[in-house]
VEXLO-312397 format. One record per residue (C-alpha): residue in three letters; x, y, z negated. Coordinates in nm, 4 decimals. Each point is the difference from the previous one (the first is absolute). Layout:
NODE  aa  east  north  up
NODE  Ala  X  Y  Z .
...
END
This chain:
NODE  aa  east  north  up
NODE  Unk  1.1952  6.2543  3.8438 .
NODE  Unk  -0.1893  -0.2686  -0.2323 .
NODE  Unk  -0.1885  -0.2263  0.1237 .
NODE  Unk  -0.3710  -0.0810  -0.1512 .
NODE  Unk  0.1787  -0.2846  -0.2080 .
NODE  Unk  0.2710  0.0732  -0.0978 .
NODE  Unk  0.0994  -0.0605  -0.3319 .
NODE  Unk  0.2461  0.2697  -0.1276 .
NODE  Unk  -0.2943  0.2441  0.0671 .
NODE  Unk  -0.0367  0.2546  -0.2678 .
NODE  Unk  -0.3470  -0.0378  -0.0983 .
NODE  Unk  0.0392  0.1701  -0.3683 .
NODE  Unk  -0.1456  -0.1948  -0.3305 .
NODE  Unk  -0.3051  -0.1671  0.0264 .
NODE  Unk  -0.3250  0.1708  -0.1755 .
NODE  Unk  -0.1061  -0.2708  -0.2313 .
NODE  Unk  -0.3341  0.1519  -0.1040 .
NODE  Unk  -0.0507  0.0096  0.3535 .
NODE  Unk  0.0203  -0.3353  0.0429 .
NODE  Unk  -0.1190  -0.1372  -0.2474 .
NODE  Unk  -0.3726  0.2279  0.0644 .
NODE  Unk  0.0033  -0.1291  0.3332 .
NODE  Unk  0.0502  -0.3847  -0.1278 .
NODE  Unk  -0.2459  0.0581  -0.2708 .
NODE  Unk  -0.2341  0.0422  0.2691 .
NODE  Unk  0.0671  -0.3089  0.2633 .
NODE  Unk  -0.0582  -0.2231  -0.3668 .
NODE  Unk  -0.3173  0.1731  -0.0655 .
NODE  Unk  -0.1198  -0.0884  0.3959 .
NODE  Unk  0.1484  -0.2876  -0.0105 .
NODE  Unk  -0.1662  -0.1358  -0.3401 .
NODE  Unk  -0.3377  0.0572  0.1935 .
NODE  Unk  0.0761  -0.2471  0.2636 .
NODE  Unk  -0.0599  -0.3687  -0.0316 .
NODE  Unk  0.3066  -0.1770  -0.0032 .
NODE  Unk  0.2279  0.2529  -0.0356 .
NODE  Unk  0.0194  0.0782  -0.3547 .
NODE  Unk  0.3350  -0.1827  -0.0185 .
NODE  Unk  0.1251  0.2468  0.1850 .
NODE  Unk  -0.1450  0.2470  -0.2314 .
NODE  Unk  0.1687  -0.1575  -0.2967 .
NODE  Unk  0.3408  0.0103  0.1876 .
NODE  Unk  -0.0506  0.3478  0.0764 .
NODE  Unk  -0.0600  0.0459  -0.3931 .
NODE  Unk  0.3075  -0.1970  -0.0732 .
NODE  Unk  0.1777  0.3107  0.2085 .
NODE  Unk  -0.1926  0.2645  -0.1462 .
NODE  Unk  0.1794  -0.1409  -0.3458 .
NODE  Unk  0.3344  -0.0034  0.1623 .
NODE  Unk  -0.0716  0.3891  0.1167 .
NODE  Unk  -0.0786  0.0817  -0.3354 .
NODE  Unk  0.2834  -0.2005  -0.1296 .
NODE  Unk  0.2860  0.2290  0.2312 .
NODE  Unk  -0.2104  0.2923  -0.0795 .
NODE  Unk  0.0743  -0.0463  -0.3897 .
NODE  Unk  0.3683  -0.1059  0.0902 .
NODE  Unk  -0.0007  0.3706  0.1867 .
NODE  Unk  -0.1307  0.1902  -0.3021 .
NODE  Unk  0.2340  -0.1948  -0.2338 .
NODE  Unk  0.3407  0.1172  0.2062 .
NODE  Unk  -0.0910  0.3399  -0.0949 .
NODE  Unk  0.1336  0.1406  -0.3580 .
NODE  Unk  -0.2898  0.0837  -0.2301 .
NODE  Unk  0.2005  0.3026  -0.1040 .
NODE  Unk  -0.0615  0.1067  0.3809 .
NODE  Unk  -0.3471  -0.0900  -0.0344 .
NODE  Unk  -0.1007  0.2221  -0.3384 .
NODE  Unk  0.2643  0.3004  0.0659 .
NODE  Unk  -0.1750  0.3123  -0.0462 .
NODE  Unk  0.1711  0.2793  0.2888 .
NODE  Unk  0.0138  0.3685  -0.1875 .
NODE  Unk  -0.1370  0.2995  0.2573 .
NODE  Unk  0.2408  0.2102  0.1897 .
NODE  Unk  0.1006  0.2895  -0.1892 .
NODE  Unk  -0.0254  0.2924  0.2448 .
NODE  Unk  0.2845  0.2702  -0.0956 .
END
């Protein structure tokens, strides 16, 4: 049995939209507080990285995959 922390966990890929929403908000908070808006700009500096891997994701895929067009079924 795993424990809480243990590293070899399967945890499945990470939801990057996901993250970055929830970042996208802490910045926004964050950016209303006095003396905290350098935190806010370090959150933005990840909120470029997320979009950064995001683009990296989209490029591994074939744009022949992307455009195919899938014929219907042909019932006999």
């Amino acid at each position: 049995m795993a424990g809480p922390f243990e590293t070899r966990r399967s945890a499945g890929p990470i939801d990057l939209g996901t993250v970055r929403d929830i970042l996208s908000v802490i910045r926004e908070d964050l950016q209303r507080l006095p003396g905290l808006q350098l935190a806010a700009e370090l959150l933005g500096c990840a909120l470029d990285e997320i979009a950064m891997a995001e683009q990296r994701q989209t490029a591994s895929i074939p744009r022949s995959v992307l455009d195919a067009r899938f014929r219907p079924r042909r019932r006999h």
